[in-house]
Structures are given as structure tokens and as C-alpha cells.
CHARMM internal coordinates of N, CA and C (Angstrom, degrees):
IC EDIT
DIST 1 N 1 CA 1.4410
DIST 1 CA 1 C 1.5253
ANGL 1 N 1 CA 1 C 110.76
DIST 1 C 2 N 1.1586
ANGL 1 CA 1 C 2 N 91.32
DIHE 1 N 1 CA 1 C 2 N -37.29
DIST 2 N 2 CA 2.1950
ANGL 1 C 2 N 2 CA 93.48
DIHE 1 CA 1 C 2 N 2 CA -178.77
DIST 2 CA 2 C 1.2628
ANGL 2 N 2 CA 2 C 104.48
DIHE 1 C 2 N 2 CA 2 C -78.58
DIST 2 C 3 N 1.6253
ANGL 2 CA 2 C 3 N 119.05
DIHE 2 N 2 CA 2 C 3 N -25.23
DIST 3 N 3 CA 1.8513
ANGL 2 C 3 N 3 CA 93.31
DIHE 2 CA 2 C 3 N 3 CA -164.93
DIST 3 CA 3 C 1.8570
ANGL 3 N 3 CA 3 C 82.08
DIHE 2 C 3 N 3 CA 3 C -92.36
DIST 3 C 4 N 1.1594
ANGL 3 CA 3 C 4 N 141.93
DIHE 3 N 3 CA 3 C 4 N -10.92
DIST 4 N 4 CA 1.7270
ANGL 3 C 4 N 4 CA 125.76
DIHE 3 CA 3 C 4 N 4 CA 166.88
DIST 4 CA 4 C 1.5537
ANGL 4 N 4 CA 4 C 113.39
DIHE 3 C 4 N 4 CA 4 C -65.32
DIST 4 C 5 N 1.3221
ANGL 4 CA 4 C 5 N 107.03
DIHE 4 N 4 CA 4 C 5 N -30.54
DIST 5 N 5 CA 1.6490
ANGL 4 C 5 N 5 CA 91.96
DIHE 4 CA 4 C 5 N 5 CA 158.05
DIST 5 CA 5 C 1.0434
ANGL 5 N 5 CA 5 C 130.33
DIHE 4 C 5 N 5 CA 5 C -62.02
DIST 5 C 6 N 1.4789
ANGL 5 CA 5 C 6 N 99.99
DIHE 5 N 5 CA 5 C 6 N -52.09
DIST 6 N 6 CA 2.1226
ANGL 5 C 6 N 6 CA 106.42
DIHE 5 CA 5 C 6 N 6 CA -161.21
DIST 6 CA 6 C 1.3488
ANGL 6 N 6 CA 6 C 89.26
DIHE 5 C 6 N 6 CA 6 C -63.28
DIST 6 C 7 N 2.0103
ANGL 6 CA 6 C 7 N 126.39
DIHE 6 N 6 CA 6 C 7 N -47.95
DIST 7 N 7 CA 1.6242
ANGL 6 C 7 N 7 CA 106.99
DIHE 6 CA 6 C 7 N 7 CA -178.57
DIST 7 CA 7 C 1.2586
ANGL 7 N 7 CA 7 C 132.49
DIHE 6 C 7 N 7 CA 7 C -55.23
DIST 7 C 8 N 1.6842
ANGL 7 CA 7 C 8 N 117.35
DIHE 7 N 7 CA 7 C 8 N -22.08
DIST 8 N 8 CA 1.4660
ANGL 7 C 8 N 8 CA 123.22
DIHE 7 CA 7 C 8 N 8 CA 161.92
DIST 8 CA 8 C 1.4721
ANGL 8 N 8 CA 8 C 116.56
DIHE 7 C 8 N 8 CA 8 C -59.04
DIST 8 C 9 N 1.4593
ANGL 8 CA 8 C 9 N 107.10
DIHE 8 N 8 CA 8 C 9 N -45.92
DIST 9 N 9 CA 1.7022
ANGL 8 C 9 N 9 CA 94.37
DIHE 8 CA 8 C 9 N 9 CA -159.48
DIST 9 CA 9 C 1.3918
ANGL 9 N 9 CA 9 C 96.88
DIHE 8 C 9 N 9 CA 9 C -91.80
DIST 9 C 10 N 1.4643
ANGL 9 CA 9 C 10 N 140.57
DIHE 9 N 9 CA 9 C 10 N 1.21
DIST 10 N 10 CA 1.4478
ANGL 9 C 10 N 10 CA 147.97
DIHE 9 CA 9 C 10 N 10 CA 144.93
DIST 10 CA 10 C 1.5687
ANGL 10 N 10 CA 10 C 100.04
DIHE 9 C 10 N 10 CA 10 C -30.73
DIST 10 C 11 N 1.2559
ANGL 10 CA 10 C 11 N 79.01
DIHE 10 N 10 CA 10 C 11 N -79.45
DIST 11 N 11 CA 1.8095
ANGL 10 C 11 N 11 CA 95.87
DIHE 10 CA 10 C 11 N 11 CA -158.10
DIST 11 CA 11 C 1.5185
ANGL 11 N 11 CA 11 C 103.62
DIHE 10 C 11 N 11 CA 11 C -74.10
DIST 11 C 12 N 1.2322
ANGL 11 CA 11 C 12 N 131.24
DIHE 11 N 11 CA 11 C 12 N 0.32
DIST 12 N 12 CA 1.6243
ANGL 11 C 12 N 12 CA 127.85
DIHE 11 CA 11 C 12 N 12 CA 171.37
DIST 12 CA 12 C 1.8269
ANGL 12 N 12 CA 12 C 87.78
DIHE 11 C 12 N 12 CA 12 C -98.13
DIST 12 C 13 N 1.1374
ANGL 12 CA 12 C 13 N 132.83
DIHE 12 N 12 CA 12 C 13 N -54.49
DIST 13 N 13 CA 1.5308
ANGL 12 C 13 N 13 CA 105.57
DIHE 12 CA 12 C 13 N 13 CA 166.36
DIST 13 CA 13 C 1.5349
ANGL 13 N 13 CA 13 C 134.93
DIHE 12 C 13 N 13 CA 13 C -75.21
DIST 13 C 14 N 1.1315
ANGL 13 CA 13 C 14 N 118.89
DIHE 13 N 13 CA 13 C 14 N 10.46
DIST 14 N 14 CA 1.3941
ANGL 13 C 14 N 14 CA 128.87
DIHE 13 CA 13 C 14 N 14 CA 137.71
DIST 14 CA 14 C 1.1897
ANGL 14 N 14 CA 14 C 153.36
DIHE 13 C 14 N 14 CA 14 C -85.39
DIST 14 C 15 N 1.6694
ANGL 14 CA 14 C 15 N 97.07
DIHE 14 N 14 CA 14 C 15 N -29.94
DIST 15 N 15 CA 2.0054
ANGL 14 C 15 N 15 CA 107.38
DIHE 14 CA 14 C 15 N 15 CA 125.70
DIST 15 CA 15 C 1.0870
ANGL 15 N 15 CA 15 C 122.89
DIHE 14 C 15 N 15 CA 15 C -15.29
DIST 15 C 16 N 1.2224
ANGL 15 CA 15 C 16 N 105.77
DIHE 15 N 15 CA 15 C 16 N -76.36
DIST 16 N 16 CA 1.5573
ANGL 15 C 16 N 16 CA 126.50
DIHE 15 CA 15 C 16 N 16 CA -164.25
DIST 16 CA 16 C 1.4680
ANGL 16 N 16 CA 16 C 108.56
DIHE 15 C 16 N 16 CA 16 C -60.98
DIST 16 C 17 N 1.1050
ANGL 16 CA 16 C 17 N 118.70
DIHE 16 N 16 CA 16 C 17 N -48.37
DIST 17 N 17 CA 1.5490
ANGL 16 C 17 N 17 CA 116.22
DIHE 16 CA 16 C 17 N 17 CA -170.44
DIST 17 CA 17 C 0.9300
ANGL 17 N 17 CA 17 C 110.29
DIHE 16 C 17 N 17 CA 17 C -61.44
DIST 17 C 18 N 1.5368
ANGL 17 CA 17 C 18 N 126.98
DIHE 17 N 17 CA 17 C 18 N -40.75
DIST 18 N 18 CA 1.3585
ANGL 17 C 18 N 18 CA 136.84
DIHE 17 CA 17 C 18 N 18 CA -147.10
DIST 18 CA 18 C 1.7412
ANGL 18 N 18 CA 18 C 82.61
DIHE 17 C 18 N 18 CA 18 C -93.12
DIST 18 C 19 N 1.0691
ANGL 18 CA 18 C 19 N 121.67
DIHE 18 N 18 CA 18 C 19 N -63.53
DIST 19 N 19 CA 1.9704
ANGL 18 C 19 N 19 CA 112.39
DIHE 18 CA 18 C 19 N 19 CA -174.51
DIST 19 CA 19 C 1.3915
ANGL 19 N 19 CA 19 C 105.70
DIHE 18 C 19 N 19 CA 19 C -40.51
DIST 19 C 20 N 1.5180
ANGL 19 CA 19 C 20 N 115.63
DIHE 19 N 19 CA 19 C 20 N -62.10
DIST 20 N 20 CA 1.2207
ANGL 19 C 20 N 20 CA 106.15
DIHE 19 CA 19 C 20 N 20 CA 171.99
DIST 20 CA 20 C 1.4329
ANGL 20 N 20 CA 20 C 134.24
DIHE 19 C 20 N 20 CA 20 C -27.98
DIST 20 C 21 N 1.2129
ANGL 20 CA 20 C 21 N 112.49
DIHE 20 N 20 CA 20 C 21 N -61.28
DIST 21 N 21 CA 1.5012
ANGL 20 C 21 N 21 CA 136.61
DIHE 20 CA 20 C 21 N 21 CA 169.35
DIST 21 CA 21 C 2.0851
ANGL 21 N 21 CA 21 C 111.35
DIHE 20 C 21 N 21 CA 21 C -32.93
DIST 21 C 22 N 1.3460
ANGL 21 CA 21 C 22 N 84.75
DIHE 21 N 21 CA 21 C 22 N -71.21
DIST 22 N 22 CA 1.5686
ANGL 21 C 22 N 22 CA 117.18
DIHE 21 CA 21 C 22 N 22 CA 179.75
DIST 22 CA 22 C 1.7454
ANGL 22 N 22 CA 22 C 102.88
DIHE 21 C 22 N 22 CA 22 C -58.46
DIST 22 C 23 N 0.8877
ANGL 22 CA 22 C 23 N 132.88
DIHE 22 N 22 CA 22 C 23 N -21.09
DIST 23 N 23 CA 1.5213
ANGL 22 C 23 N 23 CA 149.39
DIHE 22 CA 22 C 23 N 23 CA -174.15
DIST 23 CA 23 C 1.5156
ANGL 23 N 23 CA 23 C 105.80
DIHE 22 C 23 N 23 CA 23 C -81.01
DIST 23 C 24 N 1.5877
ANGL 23 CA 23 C 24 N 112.66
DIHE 23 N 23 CA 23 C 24 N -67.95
DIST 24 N 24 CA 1.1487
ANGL 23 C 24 N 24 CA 127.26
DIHE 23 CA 23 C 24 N 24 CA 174.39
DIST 24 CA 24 C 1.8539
ANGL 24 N 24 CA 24 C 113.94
DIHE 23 C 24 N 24 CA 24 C -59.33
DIST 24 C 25 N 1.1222
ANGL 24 CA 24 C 25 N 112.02
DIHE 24 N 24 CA 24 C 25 N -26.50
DIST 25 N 25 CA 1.4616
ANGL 24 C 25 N 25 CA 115.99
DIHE 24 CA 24 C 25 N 25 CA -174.84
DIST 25 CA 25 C 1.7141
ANGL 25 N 25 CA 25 C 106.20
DIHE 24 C 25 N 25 CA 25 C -89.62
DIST 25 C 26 N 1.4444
ANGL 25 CA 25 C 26 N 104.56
DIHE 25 N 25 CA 25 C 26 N -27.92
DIST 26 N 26 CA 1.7701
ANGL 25 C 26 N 26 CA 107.00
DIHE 25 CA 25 C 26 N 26 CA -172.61
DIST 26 CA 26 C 1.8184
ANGL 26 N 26 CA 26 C 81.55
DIHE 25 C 26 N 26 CA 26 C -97.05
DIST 26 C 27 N 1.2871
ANGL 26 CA 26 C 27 N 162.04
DIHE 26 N 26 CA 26 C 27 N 43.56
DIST 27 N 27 CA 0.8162
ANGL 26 C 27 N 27 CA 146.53
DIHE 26 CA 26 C 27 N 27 CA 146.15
DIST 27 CA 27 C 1.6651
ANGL 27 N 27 CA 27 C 98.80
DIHE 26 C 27 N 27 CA 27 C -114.09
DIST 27 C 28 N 0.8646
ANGL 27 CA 27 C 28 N 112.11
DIHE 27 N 27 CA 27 C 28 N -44.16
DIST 28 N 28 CA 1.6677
ANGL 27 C 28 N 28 CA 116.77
DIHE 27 CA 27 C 28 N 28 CA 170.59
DIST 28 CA 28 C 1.4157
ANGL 28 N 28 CA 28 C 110.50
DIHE 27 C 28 N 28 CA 28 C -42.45
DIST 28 C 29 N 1.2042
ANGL 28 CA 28 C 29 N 113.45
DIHE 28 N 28 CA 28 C 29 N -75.39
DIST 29 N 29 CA 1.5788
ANGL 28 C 29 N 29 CA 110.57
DIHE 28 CA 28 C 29 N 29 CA 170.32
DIST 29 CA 29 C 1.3374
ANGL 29 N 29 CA 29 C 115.74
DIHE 28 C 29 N 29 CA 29 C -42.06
DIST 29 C 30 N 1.5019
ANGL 29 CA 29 C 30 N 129.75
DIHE 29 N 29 CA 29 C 30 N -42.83
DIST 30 N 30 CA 1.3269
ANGL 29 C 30 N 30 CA 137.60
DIHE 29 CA 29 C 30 N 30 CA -160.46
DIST 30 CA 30 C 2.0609
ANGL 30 N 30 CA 30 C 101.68
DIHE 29 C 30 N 30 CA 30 C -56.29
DIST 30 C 31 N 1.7453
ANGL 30 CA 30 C 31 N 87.72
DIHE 30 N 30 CA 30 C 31 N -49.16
DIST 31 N 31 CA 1.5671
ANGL 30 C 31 N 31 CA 94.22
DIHE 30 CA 30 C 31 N 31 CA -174.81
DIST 31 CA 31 C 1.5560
ANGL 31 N 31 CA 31 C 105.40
DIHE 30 C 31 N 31 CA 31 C -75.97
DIST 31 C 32 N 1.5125
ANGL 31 CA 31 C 32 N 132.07
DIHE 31 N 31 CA 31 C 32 N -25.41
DIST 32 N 32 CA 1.4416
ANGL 31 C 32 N 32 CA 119.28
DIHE 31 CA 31 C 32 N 32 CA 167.77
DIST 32 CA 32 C 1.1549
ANGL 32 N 32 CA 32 C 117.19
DIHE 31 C 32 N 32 CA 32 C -54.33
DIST 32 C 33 N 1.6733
ANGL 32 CA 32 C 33 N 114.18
DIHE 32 N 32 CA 32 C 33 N -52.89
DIST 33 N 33 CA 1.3028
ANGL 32 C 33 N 33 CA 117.50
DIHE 32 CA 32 C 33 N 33 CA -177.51
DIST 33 CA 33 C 1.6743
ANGL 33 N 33 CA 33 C 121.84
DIHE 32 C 33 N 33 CA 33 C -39.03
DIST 33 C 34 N 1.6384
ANGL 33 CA 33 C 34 N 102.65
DIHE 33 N 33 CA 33 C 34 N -46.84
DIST 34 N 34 CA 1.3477
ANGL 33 C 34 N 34 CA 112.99
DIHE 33 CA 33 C 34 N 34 CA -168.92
DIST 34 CA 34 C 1.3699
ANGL 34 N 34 CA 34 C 104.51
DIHE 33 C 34 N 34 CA 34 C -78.28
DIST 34 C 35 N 1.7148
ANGL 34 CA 34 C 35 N 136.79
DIHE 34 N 34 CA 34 C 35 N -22.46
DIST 35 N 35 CA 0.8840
ANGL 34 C 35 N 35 CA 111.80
DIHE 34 CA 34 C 35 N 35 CA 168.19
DIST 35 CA 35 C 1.2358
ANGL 35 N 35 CA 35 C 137.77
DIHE 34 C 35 N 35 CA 35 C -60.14
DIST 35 C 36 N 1.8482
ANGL 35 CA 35 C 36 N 108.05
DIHE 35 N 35 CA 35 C 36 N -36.75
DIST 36 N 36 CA 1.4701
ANGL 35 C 36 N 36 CA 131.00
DIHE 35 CA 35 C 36 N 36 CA -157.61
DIST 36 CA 36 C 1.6330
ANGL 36 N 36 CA 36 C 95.22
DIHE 35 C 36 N 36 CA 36 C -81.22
DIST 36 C 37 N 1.3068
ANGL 36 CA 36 C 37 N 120.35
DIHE 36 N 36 CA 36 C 37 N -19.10
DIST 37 N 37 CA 1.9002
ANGL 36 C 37 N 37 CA 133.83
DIHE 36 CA 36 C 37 N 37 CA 164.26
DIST 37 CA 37 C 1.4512
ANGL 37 N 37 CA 37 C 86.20
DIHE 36 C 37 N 37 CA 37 C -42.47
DIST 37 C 38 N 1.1115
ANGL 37 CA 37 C 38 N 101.38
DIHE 37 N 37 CA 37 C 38 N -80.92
DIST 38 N 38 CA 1.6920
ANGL 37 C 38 N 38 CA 123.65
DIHE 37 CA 37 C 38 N 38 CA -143.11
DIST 38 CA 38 C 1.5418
ANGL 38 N 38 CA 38 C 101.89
DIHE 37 C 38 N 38 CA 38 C -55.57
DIST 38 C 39 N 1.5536
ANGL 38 CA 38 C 39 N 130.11
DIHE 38 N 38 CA 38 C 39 N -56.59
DIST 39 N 39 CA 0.9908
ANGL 38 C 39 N 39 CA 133.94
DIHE 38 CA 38 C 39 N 39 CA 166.97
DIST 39 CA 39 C 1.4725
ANGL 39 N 39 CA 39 C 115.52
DIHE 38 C 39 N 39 CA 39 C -48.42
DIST 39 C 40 N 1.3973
ANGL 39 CA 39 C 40 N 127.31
DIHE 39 N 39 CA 39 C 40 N -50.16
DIST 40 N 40 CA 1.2491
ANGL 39 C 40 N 40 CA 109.93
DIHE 39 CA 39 C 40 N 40 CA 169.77
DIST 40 CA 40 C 1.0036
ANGL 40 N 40 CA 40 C 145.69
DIHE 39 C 40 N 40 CA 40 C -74.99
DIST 40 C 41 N 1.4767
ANGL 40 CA 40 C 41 N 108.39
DIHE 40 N 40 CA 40 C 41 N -7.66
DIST 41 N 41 CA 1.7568
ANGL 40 C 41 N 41 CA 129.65
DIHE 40 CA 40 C 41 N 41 CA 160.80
DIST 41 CA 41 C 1.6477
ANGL 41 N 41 CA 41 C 108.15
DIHE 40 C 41 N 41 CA 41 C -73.60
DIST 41 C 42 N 1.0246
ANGL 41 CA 41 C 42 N 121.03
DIHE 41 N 41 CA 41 C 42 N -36.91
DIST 42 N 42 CA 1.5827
ANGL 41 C 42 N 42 CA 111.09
DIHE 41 CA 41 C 42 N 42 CA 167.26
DIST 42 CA 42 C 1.7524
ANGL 42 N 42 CA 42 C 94.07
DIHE 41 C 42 N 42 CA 42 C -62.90
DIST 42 C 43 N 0.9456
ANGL 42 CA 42 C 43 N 125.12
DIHE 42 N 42 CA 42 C 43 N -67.26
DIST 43 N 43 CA 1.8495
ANGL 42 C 43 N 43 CA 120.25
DIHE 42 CA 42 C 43 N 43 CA -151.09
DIST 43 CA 43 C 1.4125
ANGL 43 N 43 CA 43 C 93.12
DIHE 42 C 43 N 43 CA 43 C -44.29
DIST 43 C 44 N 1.5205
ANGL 43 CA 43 C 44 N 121.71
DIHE 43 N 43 CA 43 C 44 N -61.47
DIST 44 N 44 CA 1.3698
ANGL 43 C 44 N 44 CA 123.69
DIHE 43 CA 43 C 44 N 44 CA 175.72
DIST 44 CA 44 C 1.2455
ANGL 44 N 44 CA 44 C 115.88
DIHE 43 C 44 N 44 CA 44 C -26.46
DIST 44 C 45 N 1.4971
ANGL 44 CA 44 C 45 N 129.00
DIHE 44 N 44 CA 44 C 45 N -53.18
DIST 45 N 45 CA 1.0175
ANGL 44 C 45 N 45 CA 125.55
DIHE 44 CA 44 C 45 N 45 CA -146.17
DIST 45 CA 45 C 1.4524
ANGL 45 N 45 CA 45 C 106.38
DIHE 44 C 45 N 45 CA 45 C -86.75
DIST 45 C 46 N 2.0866
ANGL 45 CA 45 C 46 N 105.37
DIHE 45 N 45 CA 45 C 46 N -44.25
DIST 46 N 46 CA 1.3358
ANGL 45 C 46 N 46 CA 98.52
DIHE 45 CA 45 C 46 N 46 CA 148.14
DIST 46 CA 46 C 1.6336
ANGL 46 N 46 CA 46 C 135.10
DIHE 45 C 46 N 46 CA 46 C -15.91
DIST 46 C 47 N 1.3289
ANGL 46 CA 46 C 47 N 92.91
DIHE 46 N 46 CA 46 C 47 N -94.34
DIST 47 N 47 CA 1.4381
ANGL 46 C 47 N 47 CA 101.59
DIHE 46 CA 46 C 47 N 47 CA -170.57
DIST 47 CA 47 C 1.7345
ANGL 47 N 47 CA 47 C 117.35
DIHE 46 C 47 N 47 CA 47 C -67.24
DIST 47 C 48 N 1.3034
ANGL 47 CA 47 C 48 N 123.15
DIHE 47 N 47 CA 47 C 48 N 26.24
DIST 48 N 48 CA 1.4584
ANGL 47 C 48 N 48 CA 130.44
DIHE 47 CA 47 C 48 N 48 CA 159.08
DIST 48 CA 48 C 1.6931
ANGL 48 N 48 CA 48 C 112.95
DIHE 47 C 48 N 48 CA 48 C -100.95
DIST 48 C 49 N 1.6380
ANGL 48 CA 48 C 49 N 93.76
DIHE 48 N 48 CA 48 C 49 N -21.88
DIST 49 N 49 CA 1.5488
ANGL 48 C 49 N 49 CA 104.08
DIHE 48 CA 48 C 49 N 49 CA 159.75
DIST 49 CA 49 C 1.5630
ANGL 49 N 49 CA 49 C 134.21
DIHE 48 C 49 N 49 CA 49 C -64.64
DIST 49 C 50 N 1.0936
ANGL 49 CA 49 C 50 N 96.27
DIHE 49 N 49 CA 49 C 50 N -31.09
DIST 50 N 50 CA 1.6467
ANGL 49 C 50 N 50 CA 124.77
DIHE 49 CA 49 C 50 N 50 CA -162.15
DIST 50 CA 50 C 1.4103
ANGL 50 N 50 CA 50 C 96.34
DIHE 49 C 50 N 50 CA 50 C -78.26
DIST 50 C 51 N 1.8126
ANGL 50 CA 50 C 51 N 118.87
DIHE 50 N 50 CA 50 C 51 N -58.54
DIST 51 N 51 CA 1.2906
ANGL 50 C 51 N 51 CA 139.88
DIHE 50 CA 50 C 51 N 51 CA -157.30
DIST 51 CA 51 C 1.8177
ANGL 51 N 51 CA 51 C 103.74
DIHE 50 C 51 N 51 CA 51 C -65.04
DIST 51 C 52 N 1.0281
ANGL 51 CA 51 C 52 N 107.01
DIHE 51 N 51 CA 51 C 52 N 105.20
DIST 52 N 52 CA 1.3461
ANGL 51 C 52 N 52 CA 107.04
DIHE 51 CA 51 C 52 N 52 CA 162.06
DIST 52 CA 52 C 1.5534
ANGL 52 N 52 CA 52 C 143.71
DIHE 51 C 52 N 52 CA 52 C -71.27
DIST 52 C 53 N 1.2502
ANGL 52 CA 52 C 53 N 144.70
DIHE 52 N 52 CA 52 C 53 N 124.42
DIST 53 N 53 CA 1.4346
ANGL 52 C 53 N 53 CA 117.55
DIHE 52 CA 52 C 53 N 53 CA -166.50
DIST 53 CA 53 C 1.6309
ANGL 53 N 53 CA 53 C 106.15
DIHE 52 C 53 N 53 CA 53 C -71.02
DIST 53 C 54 N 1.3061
ANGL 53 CA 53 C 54 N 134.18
DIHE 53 N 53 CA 53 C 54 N 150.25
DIST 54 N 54 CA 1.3223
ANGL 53 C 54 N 54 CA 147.54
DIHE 53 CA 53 C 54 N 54 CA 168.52
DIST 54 CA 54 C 1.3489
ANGL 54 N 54 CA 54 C 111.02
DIHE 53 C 54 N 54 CA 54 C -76.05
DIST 54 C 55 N 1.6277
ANGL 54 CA 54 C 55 N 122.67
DIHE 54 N 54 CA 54 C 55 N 109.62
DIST 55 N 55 CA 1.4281
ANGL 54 C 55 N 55 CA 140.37
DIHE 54 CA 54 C 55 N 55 CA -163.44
DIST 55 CA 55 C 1.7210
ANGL 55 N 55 CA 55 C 103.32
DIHE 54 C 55 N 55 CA 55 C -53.50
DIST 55 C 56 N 1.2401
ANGL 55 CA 55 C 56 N 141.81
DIHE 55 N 55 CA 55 C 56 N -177.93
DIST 56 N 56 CA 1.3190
ANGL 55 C 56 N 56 CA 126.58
DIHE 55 CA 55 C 56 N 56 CA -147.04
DIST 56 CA 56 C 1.5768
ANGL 56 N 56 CA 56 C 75.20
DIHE 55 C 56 N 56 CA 56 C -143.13
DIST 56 C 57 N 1.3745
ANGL 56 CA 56 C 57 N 108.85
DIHE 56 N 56 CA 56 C 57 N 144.13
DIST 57 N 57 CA 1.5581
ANGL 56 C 57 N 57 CA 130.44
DIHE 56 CA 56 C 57 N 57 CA -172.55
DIST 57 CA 57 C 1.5390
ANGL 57 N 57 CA 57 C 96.04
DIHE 56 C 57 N 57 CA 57 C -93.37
DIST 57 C 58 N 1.2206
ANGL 57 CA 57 C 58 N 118.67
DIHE 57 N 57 CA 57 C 58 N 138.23
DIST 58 N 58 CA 1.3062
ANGL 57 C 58 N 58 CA 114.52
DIHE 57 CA 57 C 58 N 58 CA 147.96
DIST 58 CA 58 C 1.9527
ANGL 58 N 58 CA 58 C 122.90
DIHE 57 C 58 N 58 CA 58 C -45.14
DIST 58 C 59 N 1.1258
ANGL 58 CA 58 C 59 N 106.51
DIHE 58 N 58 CA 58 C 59 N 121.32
DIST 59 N 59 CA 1.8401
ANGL 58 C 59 N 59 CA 108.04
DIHE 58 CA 58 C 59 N 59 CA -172.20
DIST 59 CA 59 C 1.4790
ANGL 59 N 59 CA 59 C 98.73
DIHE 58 C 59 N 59 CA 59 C -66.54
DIST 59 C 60 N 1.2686
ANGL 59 CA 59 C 60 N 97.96
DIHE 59 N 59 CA 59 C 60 N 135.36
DIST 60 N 60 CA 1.4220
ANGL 59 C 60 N 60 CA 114.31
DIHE 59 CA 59 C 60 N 60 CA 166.37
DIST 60 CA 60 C 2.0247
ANGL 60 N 60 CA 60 C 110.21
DIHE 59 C 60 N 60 CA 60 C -83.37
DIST 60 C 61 N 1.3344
ANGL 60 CA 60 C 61 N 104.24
DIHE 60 N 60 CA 60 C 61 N 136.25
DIST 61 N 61 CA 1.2857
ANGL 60 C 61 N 61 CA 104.38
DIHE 60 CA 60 C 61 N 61 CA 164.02
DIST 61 CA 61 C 1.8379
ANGL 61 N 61 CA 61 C 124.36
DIHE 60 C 61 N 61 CA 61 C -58.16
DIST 61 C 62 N 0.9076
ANGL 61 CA 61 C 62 N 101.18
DIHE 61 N 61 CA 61 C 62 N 123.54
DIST 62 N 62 CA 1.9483
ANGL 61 C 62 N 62 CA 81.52
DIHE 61 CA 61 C 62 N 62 CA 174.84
DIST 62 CA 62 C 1.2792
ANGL 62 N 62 CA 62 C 124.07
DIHE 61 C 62 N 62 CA 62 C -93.03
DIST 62 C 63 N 1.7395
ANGL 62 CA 62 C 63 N 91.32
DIHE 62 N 62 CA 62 C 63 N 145.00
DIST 63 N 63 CA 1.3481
ANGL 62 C 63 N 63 CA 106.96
DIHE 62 CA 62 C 63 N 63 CA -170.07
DIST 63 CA 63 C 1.3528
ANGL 63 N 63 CA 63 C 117.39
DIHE 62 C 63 N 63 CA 63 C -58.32
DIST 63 C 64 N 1.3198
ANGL 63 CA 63 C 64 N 132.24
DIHE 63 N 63 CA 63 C 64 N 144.95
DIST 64 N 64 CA 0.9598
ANGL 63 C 64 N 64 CA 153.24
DIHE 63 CA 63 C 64 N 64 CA 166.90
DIST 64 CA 64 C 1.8617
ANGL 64 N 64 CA 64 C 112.75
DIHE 63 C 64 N 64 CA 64 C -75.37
DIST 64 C 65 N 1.5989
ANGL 64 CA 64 C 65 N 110.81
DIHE 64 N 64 CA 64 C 65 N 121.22
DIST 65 N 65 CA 1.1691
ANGL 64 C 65 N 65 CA 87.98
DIHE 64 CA 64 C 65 N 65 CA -148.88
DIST 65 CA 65 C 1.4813
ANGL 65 N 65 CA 65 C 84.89
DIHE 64 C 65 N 65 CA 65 C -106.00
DIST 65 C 66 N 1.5095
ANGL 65 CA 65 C 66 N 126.64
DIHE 65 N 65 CA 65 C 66 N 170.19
DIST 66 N 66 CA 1.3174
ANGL 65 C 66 N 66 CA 113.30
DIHE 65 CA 65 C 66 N 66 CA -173.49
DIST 66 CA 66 C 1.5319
ANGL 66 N 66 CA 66 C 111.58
DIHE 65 C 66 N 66 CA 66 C -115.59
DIST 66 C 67 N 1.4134
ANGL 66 CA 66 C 67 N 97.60
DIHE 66 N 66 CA 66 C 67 N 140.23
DIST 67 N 67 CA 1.9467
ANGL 66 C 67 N 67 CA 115.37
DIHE 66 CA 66 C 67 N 67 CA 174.70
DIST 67 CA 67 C 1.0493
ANGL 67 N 67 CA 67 C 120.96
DIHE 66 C 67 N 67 CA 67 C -35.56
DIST 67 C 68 N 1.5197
ANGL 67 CA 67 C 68 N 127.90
DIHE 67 N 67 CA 67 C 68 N 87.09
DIST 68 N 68 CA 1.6948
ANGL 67 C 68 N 68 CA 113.58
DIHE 67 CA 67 C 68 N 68 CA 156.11
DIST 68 CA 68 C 1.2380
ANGL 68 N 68 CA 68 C 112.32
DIHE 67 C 68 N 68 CA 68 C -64.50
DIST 68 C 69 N 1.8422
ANGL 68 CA 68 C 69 N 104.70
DIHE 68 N 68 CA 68 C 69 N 129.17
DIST 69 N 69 CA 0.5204
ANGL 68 C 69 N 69 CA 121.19
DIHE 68 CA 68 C 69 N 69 CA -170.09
DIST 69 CA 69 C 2.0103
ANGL 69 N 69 CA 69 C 117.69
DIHE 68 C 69 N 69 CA 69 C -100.74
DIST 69 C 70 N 1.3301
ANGL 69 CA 69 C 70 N 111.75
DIHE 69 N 69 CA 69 C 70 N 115.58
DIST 70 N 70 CA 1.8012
ANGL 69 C 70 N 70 CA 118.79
DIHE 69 CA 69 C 70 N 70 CA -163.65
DIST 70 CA 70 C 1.3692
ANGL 70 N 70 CA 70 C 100.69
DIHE 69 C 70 N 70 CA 70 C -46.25
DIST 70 C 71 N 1.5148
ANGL 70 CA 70 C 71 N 135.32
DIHE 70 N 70 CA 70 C 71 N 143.45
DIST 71 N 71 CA 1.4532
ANGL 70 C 71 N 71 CA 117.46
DIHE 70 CA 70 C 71 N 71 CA 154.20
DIST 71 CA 71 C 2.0716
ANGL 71 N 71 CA 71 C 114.57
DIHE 70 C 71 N 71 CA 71 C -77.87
DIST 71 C 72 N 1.3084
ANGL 71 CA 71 C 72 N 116.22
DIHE 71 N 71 CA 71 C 72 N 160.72
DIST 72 N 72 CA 1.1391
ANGL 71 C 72 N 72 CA 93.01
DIHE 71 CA 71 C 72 N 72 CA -177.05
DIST 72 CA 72 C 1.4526
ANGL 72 N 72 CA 72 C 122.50
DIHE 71 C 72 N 72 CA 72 C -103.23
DIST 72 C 73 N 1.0856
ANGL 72 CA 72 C 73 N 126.29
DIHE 72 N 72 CA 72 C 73 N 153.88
DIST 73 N 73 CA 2.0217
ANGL 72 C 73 N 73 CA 125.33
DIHE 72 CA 72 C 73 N 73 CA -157.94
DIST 73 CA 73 C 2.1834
ANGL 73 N 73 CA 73 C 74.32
DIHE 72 C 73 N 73 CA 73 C -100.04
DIST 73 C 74 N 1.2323
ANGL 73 CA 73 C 74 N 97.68
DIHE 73 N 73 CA 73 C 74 N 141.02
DIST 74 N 74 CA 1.9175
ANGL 73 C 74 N 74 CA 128.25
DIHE 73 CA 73 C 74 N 74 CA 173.97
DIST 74 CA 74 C 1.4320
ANGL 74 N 74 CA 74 C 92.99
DIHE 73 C 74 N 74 CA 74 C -95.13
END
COOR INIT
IC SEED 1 N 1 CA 1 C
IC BUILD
């Protein structure tokens, strides 16, 4: 009965350390993530600047293409 405690409150303070741990490391990423956002929303925004629209052609009518015509088998 005593060593199911001490193994509970072991492993309930080794829980803890380890969340802790894991907390500090998923917040780390959290702030990379948001930087590499931010930086790539400027590049975007850049290069939507850059991009010019392509002037619009006068439409061509379409060709009409013509019927081959089958020979017929007697």
C-alpha cells in the first residue's frame, strides 16, 4: 500500500516536470511560428506588389473547326 503511493506521487511529480518542460518548449515554437507568419506575410505582400496584372488581348473569335468527313464502307 505505501510503495502505490510513493509510485503515485513519483509519477504525479514527474507529470509535472515533464508538462512543465513540454510547455516551455511548445511556447517556444509558438513564438517561432508567429514570427515566420509575420515575415511571410510581409514577403507576400511584397511580391503581390511587384506582380503586375497582364493587359487583356482583344478575344479572338473561335475557329470553327471543320467536319471530317467518314468515307462510307457498302
Amino acid at each position: 500500500m505505501i510503495t502505490l503511493i510513493v509510485v503515485f506521487v513519483a509519477g504525479f511529480i514527474t507529470g509535472v516536470l515533464v508538462g512543465r518542460n513540454n510547455v516551455k518548449t511548445v511556447e517556444k515554437a509558438v513564438e517561432d511560428t508567429l514570427e515566420l507568419y509575420d515575415k511571410a506575410q510581409d514577403e507576400i505582400a511584397e511580391l503581390k506588389a511587384k506582380v503586375k496584372k497582364p493587359a487583356k488581348k482583344a478575344s479572338k473569335k473561335p475557329t470553327k473547326k471543320k467536319a471530317i468527313k467518314k468515307p462510307q464502307v457498302d
